[in-house]
N, CA and C atoms as an extended XYZ file, in Angstrom:
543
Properties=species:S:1:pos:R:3:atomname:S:1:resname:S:1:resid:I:1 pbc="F F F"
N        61.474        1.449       15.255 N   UNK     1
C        61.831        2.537       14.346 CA  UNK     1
C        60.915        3.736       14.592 C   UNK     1
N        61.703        4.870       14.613 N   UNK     2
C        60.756        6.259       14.826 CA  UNK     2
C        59.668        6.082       13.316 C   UNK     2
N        58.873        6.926       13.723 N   UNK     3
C        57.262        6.803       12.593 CA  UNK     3
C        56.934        6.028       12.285 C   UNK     3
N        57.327        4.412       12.572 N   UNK     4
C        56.509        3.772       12.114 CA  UNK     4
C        55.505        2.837       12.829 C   UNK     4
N        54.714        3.271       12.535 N   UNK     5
C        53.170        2.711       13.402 CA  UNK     5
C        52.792        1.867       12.015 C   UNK     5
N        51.358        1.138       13.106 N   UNK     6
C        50.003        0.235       12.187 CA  UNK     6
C        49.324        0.872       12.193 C   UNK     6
N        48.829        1.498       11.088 N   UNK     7
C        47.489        1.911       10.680 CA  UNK     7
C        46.457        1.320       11.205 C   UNK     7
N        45.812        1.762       11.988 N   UNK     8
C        44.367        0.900       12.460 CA  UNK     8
C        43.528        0.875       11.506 C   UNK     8
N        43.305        1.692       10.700 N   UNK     9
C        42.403        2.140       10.111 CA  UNK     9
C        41.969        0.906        9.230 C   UNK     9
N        40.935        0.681        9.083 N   UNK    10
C        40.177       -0.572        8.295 CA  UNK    10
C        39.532        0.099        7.599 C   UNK    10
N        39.802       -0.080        5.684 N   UNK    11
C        39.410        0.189        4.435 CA  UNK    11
C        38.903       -1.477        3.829 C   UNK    11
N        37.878       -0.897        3.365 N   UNK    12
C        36.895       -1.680        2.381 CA  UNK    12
C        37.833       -2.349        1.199 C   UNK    12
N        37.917       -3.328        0.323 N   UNK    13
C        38.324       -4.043       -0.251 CA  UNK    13
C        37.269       -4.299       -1.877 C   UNK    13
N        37.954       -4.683       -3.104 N   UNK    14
C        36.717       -4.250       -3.821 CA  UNK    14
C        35.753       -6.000       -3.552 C   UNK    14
N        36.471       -6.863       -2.639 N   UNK    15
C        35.736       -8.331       -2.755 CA  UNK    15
C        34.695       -7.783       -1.715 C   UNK    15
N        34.867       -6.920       -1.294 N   UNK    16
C        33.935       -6.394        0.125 CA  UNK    16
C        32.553       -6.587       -0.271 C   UNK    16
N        32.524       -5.958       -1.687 N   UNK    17
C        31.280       -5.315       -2.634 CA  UNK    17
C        30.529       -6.495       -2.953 C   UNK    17
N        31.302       -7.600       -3.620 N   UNK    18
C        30.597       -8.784       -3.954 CA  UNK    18
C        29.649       -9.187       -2.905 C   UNK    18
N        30.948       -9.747       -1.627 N   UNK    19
C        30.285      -10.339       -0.830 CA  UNK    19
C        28.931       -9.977       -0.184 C   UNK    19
N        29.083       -8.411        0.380 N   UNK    20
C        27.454       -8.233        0.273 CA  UNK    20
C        26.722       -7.900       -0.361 C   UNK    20
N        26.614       -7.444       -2.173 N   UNK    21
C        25.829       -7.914       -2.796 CA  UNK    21
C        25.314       -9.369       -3.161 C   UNK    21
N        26.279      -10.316       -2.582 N   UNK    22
C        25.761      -11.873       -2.911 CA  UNK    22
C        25.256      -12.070       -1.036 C   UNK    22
N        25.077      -11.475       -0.140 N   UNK    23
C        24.532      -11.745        1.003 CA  UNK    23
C        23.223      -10.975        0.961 C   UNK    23
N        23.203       -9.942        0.132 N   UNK    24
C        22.006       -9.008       -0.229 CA  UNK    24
C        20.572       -9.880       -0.654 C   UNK    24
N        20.923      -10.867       -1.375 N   UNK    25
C        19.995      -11.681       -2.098 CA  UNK    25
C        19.220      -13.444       -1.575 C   UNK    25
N        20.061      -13.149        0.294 N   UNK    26
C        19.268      -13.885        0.896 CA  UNK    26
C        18.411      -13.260        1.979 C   UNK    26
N        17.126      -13.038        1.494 N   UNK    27
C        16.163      -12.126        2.668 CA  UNK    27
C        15.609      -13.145        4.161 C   UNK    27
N        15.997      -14.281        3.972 N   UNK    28
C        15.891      -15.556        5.169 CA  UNK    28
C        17.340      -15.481        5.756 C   UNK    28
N        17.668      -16.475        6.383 N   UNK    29
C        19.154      -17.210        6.740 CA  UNK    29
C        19.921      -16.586        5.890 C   UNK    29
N        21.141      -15.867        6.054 N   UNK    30
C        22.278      -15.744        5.690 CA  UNK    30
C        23.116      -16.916        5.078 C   UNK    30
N        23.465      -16.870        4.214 N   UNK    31
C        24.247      -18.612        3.936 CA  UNK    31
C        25.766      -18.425        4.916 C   UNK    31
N        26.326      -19.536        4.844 N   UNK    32
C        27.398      -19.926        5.935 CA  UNK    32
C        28.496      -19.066        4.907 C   UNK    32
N        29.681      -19.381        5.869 N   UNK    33
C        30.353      -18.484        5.069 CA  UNK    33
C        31.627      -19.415        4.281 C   UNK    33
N        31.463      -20.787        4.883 N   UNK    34
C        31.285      -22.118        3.291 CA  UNK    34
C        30.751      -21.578        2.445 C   UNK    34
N        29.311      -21.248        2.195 N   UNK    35
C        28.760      -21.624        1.096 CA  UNK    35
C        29.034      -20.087        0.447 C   UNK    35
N        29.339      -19.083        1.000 N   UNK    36
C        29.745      -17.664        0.219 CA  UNK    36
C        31.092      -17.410       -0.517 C   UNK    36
N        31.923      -18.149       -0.001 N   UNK    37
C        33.492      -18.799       -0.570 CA  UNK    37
C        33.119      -19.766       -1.499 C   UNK    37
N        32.614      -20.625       -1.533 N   UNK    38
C        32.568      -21.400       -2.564 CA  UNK    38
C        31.596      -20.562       -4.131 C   UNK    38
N        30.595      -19.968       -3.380 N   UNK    39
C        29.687      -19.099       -4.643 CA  UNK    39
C        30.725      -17.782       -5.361 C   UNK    39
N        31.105      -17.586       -4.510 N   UNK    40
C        31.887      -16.866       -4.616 CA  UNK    40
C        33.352      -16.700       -5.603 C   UNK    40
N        33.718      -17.873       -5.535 N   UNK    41
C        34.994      -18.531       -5.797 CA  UNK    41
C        36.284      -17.991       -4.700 C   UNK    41
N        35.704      -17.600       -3.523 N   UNK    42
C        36.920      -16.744       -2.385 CA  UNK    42
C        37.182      -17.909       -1.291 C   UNK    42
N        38.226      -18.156       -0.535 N   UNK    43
C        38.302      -18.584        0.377 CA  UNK    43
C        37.168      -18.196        1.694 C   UNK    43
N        37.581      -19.296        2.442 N   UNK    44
C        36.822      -19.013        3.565 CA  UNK    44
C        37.299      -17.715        4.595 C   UNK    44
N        38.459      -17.313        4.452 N   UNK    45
C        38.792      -16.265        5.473 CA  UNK    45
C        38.879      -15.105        4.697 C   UNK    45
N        38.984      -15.067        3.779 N   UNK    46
C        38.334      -14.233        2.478 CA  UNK    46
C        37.393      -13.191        2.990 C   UNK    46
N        36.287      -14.164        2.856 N   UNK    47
C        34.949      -13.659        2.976 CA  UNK    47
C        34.933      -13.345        4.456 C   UNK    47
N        35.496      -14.101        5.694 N   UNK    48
C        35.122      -13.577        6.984 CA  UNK    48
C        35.679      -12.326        7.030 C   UNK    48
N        36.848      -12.227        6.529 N   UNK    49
C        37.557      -11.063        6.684 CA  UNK    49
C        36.751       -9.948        5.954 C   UNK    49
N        36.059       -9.959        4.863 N   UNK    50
C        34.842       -8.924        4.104 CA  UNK    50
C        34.172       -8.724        4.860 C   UNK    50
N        33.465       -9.630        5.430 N   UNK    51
C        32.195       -9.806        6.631 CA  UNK    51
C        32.459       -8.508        7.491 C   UNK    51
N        33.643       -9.171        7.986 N   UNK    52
C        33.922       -8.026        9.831 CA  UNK    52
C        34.738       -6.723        8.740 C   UNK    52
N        35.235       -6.505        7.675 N   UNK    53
C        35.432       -5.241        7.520 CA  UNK    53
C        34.210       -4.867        7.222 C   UNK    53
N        33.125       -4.938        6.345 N   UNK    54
C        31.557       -4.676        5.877 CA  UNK    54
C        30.850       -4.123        7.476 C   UNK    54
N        31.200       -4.970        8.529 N   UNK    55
C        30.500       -4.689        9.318 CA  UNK    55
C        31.502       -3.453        9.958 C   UNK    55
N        33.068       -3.021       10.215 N   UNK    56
C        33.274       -1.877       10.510 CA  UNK    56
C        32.380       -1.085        9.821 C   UNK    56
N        32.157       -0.698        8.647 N   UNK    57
C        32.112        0.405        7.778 CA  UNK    57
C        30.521        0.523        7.830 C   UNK    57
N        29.653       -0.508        8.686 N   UNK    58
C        28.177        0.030        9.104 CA  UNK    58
C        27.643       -0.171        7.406 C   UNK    58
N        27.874       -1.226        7.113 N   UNK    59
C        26.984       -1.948        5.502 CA  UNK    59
C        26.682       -3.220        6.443 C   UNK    59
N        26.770       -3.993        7.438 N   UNK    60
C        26.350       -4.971        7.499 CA  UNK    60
C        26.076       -5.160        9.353 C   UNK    60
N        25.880       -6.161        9.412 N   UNK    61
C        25.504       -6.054       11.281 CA  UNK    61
C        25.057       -7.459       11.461 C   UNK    61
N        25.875       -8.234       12.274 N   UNK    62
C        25.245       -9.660       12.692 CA  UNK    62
C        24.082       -9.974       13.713 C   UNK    62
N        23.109      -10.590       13.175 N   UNK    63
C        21.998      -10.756       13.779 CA  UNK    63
C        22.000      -11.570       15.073 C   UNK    63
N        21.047      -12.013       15.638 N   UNK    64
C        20.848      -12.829       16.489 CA  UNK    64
C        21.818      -14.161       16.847 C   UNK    64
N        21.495      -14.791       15.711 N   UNK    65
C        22.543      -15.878       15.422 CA  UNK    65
C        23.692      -15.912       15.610 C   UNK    65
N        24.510      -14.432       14.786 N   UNK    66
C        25.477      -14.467       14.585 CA  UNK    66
C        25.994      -14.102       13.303 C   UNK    66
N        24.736      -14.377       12.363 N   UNK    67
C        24.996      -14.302       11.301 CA  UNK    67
C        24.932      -12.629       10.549 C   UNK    67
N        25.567      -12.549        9.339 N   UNK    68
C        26.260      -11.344        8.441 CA  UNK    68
C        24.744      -11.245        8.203 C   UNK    68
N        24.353       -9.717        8.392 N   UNK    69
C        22.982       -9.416        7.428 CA  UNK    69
C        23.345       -8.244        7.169 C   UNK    69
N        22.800       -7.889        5.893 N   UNK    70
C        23.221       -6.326        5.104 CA  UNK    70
C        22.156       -5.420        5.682 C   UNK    70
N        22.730       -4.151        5.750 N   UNK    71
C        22.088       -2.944        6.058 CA  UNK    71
C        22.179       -2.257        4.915 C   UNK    71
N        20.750       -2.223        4.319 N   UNK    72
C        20.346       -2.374        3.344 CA  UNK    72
C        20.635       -0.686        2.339 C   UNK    72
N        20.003        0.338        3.464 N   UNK    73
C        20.364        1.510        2.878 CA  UNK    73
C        21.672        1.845        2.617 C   UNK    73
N        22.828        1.688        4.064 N   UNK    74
C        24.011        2.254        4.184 CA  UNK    74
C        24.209        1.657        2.764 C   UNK    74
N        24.058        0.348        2.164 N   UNK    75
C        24.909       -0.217        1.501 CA  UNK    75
C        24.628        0.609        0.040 C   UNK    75
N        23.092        0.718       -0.119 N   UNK    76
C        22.754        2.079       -0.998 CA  UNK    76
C        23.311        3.450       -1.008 C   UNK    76
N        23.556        3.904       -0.190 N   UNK    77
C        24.488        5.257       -0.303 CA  UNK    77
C        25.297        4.935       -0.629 C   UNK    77
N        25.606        3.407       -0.467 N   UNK    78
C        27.641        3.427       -0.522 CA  UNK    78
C        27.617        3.399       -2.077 C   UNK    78
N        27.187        2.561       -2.590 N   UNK    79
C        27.087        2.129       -4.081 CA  UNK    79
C        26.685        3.062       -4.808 C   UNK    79
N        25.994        4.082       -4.392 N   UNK    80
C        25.134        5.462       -5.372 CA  UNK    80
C        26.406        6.655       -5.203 C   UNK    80
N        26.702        7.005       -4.223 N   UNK    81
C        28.048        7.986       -3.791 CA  UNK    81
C        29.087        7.728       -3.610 C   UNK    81
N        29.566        6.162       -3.439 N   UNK    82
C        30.872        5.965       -3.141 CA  UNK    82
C        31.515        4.904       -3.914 C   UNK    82
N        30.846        3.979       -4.465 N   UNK    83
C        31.399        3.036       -4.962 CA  UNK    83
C        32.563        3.287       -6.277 C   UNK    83
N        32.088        4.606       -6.986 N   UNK    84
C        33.255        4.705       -8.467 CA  UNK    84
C        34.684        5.379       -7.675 C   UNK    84
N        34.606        5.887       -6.108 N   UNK    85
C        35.569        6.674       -6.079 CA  UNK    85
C        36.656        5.856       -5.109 C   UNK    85
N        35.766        4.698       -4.850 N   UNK    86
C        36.669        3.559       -3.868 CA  UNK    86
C        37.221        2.718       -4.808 C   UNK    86
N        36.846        2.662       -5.659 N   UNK    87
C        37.011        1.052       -6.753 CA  UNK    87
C        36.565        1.512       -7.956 C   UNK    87
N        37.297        2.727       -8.934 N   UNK    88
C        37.043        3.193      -10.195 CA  UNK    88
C        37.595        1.833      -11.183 C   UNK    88
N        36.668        2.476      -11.754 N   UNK    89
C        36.758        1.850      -13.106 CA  UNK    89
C        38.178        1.833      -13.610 C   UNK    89
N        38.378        0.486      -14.354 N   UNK    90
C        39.527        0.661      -14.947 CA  UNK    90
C        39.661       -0.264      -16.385 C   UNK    90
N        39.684        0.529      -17.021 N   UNK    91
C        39.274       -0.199      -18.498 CA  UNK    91
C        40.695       -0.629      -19.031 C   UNK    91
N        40.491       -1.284      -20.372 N   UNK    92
C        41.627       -2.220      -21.091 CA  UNK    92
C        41.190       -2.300      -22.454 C   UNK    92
N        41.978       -3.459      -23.231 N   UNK    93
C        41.767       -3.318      -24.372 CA  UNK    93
C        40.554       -4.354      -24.749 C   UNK    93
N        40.777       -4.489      -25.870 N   UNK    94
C        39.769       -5.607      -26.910 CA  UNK    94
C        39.903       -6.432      -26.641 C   UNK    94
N        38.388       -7.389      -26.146 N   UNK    95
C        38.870       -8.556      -25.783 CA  UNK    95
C        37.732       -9.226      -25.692 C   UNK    95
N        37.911      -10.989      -25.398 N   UNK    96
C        36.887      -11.146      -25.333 CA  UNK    96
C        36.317      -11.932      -23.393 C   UNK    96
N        34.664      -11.808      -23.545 N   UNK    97
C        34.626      -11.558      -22.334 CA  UNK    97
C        32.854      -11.633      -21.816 C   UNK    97
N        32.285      -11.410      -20.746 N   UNK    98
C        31.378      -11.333      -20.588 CA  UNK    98
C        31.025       -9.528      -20.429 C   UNK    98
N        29.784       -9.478      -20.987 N   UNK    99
C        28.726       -8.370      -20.773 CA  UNK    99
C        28.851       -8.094      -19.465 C   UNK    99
N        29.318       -6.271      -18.998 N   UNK   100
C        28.316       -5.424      -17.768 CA  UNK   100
C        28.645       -4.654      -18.077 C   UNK   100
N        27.952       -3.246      -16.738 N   UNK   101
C        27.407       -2.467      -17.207 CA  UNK   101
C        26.126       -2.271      -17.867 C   UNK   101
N        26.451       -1.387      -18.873 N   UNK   102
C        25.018       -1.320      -19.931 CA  UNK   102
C        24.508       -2.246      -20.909 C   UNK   102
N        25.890       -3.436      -20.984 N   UNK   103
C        25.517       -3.920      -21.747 CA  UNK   103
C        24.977       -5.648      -21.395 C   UNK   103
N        25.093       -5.459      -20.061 N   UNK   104
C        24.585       -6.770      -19.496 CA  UNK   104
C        22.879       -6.412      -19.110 C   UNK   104
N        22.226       -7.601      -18.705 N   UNK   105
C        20.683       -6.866      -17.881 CA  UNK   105
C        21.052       -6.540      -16.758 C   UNK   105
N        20.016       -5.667      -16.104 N   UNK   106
C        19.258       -5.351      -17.011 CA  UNK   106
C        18.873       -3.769      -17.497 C   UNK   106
N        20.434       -3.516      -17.513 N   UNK   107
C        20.451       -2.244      -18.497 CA  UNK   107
C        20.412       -2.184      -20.322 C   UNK   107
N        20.252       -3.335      -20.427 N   UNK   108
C        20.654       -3.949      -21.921 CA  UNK   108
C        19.417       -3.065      -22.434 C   UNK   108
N        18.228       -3.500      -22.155 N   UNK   109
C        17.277       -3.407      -22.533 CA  UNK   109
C        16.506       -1.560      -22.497 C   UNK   109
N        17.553       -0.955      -21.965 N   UNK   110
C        16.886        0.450      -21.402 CA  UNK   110
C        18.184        1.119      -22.140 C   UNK   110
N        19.501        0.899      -22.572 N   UNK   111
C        20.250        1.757      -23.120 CA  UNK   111
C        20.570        1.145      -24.701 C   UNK   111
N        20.561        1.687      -25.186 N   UNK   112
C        20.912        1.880      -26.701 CA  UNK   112
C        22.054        1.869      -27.278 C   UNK   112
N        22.779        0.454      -27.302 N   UNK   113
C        24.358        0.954      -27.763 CA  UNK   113
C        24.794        1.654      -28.875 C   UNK   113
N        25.709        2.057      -29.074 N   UNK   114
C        26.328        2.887      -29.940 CA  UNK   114
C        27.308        1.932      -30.602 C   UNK   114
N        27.832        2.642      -31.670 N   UNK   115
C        28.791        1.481      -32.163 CA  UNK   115
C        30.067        0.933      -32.041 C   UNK   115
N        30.152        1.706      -30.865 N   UNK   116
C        31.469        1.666      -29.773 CA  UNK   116
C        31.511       -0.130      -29.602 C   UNK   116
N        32.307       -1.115      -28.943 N   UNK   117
C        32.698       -2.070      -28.611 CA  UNK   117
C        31.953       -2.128      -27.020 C   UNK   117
N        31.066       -2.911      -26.577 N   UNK   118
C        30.468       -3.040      -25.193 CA  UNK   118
C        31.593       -3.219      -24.372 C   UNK   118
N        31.563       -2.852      -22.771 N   UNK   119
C        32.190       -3.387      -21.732 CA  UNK   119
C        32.123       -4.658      -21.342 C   UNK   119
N        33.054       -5.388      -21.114 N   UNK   120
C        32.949       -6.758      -20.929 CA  UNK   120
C        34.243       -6.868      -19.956 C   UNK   120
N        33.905       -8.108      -19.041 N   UNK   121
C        34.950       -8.463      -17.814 CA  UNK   121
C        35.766       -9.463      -18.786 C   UNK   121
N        36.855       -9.671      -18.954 N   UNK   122
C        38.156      -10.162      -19.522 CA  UNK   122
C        37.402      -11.888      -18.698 C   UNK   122
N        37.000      -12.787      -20.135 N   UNK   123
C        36.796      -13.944      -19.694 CA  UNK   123
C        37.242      -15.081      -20.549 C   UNK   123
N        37.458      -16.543      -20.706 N   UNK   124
C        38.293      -17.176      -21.218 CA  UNK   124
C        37.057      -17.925      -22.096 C   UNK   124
N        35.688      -18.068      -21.478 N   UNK   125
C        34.501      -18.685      -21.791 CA  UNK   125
C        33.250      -17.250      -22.275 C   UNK   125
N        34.038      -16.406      -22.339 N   UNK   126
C        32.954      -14.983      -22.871 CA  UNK   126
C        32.610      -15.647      -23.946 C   UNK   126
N        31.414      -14.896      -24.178 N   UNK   127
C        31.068      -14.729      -25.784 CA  UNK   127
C        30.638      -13.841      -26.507 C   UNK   127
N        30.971      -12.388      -25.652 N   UNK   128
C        30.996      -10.894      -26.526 CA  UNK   128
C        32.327      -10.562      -26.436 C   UNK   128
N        32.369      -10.177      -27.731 N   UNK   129
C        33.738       -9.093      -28.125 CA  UNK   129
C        33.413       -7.512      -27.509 C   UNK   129
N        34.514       -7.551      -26.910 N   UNK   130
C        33.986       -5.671      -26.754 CA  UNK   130
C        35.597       -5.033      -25.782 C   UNK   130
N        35.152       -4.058      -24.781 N   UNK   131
C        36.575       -3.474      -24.487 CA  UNK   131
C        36.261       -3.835      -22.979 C   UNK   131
N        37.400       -4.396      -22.921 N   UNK   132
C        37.662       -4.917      -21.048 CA  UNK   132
C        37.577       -3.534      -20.209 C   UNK   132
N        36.663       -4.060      -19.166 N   UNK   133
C        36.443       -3.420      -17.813 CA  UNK   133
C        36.554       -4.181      -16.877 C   UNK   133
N        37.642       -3.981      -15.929 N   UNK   134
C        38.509       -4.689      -15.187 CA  UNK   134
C        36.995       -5.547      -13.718 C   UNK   134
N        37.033       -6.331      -13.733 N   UNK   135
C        35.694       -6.268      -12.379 CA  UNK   135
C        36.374       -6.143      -11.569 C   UNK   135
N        35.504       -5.996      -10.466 N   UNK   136
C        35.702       -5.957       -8.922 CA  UNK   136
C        36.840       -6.453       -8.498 C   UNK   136
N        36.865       -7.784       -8.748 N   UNK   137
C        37.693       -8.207       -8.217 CA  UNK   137
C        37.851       -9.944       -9.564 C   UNK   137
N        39.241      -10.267       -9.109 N   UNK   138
C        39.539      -11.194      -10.502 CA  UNK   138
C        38.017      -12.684      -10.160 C   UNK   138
N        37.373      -12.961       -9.600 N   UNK   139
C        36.365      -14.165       -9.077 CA  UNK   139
C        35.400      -13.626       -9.855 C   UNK   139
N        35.068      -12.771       -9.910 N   UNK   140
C        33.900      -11.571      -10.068 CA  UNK   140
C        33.141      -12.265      -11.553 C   UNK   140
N        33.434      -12.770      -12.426 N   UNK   141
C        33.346      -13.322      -13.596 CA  UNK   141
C        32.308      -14.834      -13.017 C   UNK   141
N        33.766      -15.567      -12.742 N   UNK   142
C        32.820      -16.993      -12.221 CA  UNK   142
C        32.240      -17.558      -11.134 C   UNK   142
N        31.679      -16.228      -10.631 N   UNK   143
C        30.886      -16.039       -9.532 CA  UNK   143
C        29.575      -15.628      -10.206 C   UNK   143
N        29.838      -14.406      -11.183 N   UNK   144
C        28.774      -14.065      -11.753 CA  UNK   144
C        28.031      -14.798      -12.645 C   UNK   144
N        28.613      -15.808      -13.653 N   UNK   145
C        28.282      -16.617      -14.241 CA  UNK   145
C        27.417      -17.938      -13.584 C   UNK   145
N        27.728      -18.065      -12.356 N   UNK   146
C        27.049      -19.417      -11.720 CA  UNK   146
C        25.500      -18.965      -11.253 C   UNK   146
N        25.441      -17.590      -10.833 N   UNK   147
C        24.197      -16.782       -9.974 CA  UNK   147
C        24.009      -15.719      -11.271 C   UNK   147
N        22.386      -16.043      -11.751 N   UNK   148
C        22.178      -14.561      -12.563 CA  UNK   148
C        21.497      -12.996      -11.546 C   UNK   148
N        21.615      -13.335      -10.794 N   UNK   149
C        20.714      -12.536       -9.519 CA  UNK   149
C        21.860      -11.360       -9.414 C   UNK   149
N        22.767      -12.661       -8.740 N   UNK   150
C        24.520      -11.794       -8.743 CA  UNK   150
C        25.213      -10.974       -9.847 C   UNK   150
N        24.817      -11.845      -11.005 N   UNK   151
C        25.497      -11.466      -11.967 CA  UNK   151
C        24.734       -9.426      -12.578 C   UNK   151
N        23.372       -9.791      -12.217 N   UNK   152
C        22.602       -8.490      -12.512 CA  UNK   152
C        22.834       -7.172      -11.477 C   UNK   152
N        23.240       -7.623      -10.473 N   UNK   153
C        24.005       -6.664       -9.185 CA  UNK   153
C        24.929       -5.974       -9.851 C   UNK   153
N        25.782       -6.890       -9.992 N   UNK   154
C        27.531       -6.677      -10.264 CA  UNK   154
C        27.768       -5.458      -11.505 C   UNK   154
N        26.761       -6.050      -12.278 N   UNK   155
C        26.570       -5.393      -13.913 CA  UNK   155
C        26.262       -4.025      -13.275 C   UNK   155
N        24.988       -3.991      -12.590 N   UNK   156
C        24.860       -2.690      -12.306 CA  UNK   156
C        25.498       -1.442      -11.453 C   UNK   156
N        26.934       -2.204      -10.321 N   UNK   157
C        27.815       -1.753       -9.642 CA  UNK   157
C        28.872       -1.304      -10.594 C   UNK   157
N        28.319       -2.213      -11.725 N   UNK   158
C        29.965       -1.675      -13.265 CA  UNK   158
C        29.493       -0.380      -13.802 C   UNK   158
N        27.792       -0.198      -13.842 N   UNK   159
C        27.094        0.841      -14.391 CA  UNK   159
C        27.412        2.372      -13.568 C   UNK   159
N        27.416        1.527      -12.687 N   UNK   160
C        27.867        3.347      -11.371 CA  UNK   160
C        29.111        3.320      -11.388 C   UNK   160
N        30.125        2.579      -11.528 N   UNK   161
C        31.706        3.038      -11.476 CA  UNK   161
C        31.833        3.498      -13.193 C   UNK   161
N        31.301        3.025      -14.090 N   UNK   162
C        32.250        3.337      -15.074 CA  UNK   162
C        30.992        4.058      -16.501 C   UNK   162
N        29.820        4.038      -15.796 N   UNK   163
C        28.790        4.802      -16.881 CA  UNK   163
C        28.264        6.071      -16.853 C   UNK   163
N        27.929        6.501      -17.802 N   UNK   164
C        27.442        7.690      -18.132 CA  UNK   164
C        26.112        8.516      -16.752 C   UNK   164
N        25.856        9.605      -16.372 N   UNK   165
C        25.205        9.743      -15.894 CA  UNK   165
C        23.792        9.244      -15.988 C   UNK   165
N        23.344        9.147      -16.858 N   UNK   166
C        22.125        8.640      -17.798 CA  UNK   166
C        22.321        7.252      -16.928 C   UNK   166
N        23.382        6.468      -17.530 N   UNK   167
C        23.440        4.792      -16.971 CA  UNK   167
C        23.543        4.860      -15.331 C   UNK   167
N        23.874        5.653      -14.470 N   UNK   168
C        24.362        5.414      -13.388 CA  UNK   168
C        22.452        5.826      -12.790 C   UNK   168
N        21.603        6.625      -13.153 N   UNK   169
C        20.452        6.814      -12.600 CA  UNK   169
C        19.749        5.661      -12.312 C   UNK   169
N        19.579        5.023      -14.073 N   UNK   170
C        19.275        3.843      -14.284 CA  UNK   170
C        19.789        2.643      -13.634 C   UNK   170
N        20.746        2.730      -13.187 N   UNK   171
C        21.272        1.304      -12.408 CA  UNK   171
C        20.965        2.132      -10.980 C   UNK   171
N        21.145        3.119      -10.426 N   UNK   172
C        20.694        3.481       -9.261 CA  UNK   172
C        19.059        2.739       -8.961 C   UNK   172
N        18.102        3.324       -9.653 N   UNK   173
C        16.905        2.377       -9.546 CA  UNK   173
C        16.655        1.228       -9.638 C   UNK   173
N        17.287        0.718      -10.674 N   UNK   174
C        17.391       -1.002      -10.723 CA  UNK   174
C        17.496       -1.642       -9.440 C   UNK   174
N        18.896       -1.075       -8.541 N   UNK   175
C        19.984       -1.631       -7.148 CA  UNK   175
C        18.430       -1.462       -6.532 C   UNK   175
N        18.062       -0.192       -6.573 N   UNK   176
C        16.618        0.058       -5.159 CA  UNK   176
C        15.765       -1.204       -5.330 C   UNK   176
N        15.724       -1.193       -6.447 N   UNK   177
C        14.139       -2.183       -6.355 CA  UNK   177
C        14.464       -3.517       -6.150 C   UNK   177
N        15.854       -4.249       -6.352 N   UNK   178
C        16.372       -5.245       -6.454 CA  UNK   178
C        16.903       -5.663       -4.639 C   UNK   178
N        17.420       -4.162       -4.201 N   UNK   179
C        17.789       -4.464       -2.672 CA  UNK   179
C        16.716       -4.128       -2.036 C   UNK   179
N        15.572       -3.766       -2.215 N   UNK   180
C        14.504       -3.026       -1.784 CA  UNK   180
C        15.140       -2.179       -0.857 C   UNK   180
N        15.504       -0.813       -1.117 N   UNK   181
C        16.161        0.166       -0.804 CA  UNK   181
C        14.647        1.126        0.020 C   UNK   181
């Protein structure tokens, strides 16, 4: 058929984000990419397929081995300048659910809620009431729940897509000191 081509073009995915924030938090060995599907709650080709797009887009680069290691800054620019405009926020109603954003750590402790209803990821085992903010991706919950390391990433990737300038500084520094940026 005339015009119709394949896009070559390889775009980022929002499971992209998880995966190397949960590869971010091994500074040894990379875990297999078994054990990132299963932490994860993603399949195994899932995650390979995150892997080699992460590594088009120059956030990640396989080492010696072979193995996925994050590039630590790119992945900082991406998340400080790019992350709300690839994968905006997308809010919902009342519900119940787990804490992020501002209202998970560890922004909890540095912002001051108002008497608004907190952001919370739509969960079946939550135990805050507040107004759904869609995560990353639908795993994003019981992934976060198994790893608090992960879970404090994620919160703060919710803080730059969907918070106030004030919150997005604050989770900007948090990500640095946490990825050692």
């Amino acid at each position: 058929m005339p015009g119709s081509q394949v896009n070559p073009q390889v775009s980022l995915r929002p499971q992209d984000v998880t995966v190397l924030l949960r590869l971010s938090l091994n500074e040894e060995a990379a875990p297999s990419y078994a054990t990132l599907a299963k932490d994860l709650h993603l399949t195994v080709s899932e995650v390979h397929a995150s892997v080699k797009r992460a590594i088009s887009a120059q956030l990640a680069r396989k080492d010696e081995s072979g193995k996925p290691q994050v590039l630590v800054q790119p992945l900082m620019q991406f998340l400080q300048h790019g992350v709300r405009y690839c994968f905006p926020a997308v809010r919902g109603e009342l519900t119940r659910g787990m804490p992020t954003a501002y209202a998970a750590a560890p922004l909890k402790d540095k912002i001051l809620a108002g008497n608004e209803p907190p952001p919370v990821w739509p969960d079946k085992n939550g135990t805050v009431r507040g107004m759904t903010l869609h995560p990353l991706y639908p795993t994003t919950p019981r992934a976060a729940a198994s790893n608090p390391k992960l879970y404090e990433l994620l919160a703060l990737v919710d803080a730059l897509r969907a918070g106030s300038p004030r919150e997005q500084n604050l989770a900007v520094k948090e990500l640095e000191q946490r990825l050692h940026a």
